[in-house]
Backbone bond lengths (Angstrom), bond angles and torsions (degrees), N, CA, C in turn:
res aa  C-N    CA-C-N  psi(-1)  N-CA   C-N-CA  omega(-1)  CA-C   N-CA-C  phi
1 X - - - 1.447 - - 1.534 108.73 -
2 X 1.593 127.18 133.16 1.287 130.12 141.66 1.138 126.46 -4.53
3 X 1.479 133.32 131.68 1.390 132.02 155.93 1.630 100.23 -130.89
4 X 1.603 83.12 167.81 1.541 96.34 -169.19 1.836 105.84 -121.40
5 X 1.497 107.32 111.35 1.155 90.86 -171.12 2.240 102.20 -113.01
6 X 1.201 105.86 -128.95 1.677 135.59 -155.88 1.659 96.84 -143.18
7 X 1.436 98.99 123.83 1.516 94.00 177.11 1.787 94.68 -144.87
8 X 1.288 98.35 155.48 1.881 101.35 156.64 1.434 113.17 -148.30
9 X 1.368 99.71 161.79 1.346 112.71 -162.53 1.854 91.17 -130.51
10 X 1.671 81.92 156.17 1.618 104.77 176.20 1.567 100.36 -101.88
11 X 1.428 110.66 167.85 1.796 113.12 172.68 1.334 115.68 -39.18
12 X 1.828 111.53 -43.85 1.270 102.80 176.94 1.362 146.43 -84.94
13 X 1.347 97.30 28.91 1.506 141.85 -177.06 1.967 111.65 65.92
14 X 1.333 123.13 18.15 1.020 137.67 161.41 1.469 131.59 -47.01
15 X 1.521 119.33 95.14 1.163 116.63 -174.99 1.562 136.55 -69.38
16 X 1.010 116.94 97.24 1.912 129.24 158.85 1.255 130.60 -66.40
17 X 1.648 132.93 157.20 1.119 136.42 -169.99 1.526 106.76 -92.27
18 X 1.062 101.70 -28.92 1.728 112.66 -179.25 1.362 106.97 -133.47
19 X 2.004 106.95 172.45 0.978 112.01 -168.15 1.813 115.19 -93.24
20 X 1.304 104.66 -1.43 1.135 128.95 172.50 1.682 118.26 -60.11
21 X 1.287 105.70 -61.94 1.527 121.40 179.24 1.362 111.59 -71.96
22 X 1.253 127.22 -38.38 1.510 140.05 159.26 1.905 112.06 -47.50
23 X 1.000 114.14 -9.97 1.459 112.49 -162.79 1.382 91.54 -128.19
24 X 1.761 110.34 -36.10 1.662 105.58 -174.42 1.868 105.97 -62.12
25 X 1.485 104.96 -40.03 1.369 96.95 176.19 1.120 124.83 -96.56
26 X 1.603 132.95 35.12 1.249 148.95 171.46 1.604 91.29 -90.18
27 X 1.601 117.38 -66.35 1.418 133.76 -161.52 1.424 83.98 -58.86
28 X 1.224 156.78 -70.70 1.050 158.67 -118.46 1.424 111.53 -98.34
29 X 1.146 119.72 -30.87 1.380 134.09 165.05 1.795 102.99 -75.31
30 X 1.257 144.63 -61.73 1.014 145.52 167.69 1.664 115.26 -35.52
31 X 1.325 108.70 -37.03 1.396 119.51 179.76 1.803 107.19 -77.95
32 X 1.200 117.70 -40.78 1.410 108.37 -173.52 1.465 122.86 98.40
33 X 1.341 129.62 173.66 0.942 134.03 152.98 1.452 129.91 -55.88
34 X 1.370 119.56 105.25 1.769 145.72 174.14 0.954 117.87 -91.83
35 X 1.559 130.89 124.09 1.084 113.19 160.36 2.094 104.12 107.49
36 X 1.032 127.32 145.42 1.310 114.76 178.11 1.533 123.09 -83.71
37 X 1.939 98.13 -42.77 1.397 90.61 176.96 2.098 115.27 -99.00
38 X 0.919 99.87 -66.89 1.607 105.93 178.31 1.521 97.97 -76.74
39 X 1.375 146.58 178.08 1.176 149.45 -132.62 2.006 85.05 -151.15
40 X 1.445 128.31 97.46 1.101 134.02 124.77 1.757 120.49 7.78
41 X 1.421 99.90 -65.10 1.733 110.78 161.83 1.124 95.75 30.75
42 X 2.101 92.30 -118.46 0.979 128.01 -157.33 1.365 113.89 -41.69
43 X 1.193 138.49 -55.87 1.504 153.57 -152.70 1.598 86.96 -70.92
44 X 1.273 134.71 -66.56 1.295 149.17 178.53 1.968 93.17 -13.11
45 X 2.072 86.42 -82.46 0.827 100.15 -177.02 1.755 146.51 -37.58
46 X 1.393 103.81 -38.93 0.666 116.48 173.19 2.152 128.56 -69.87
47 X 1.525 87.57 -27.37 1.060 111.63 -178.69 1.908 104.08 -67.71
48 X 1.391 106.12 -61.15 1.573 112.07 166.33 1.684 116.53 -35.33
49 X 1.166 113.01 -44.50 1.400 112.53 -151.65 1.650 89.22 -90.01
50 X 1.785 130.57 -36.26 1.385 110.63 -170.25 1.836 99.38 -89.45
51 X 1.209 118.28 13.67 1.645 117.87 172.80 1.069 98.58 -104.91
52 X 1.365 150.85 13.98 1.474 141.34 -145.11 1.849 109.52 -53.64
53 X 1.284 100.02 -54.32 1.422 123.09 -158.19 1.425 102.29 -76.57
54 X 1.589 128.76 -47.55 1.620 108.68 161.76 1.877 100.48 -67.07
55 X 0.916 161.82 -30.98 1.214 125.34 173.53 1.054 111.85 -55.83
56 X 1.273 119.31 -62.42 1.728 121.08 -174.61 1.754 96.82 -35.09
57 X 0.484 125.31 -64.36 1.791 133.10 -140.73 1.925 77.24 -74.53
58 X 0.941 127.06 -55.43 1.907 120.60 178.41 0.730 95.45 -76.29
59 X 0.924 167.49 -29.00 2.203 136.07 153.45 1.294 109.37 -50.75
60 X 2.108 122.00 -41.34 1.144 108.30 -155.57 1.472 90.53 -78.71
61 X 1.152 132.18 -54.00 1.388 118.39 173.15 1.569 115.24 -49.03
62 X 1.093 167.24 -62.43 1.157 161.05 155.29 1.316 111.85 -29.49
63 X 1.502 140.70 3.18 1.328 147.32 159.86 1.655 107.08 -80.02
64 X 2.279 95.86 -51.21 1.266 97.63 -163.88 1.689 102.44 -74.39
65 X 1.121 132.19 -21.06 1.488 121.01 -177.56 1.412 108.29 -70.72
66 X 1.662 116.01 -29.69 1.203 110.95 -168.08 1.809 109.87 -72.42
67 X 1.284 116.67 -38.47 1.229 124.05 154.57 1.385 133.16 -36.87
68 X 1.332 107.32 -46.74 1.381 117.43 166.43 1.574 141.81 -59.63
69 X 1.308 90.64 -48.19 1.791 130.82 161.07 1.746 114.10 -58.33
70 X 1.593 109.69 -30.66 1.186 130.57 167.67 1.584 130.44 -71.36
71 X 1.217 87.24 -46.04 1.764 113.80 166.42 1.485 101.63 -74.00
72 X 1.049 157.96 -84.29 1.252 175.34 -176.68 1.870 90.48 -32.55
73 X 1.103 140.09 -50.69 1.226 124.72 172.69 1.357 124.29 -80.42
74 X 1.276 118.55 -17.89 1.564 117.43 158.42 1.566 107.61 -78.69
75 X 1.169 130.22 -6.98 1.741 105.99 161.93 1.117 133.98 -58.79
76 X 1.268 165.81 129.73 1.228 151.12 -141.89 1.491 96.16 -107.16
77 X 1.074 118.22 -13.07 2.181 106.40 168.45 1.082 108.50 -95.75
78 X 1.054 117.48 -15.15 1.788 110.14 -177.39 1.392 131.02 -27.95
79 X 1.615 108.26 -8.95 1.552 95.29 177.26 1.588 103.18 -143.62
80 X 1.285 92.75 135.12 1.711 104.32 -176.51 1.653 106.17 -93.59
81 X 1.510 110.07 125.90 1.613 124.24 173.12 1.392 79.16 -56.75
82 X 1.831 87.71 148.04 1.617 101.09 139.06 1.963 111.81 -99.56
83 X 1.477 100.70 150.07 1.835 94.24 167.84 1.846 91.81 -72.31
84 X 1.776 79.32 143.40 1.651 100.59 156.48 1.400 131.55 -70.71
């Protein structure tokens, strides 16, 4: 008899049991070929997706410096001559 289960898929329409593995080989495909012989990839990938939240949090800081660094060059004193 039929059963009815839960499935996920990656972009390349590749079916997974979870939403985990579906995303590990999304990241991993986005990343490319690593590595000369076997492909780095996955391991990468996988690595990204169970750190999620310190990356997030180093981009969000690396957003806010970039902002800052941004601001700081539209001031019009921002840069002190040296005398010759």
């Amino acid at each position: 008899m039929a059963q009815r289960g839960t499935g996920y898929f990656d972009r390349k329409g590749q079916f997974f049991k979870t939403p985990e593995e579906a995303t590990r080989s999304d990241l991993a495909s986005l990343l490319g070929q690593i590595g000369e012989k076997e492909s780095l990839a996955p391991g990468i990938a996988h690595t990204l997706l169970d750190r999620r939240s310190d990356i997030e949090q180093l981009f969000a800081e690396h957003d806010a410096m970039m902002a800052d660094a941004g601001s700081a060059a539209a001031r019009p004193n921002n840069v002190t001559r040296l005398k010759a």
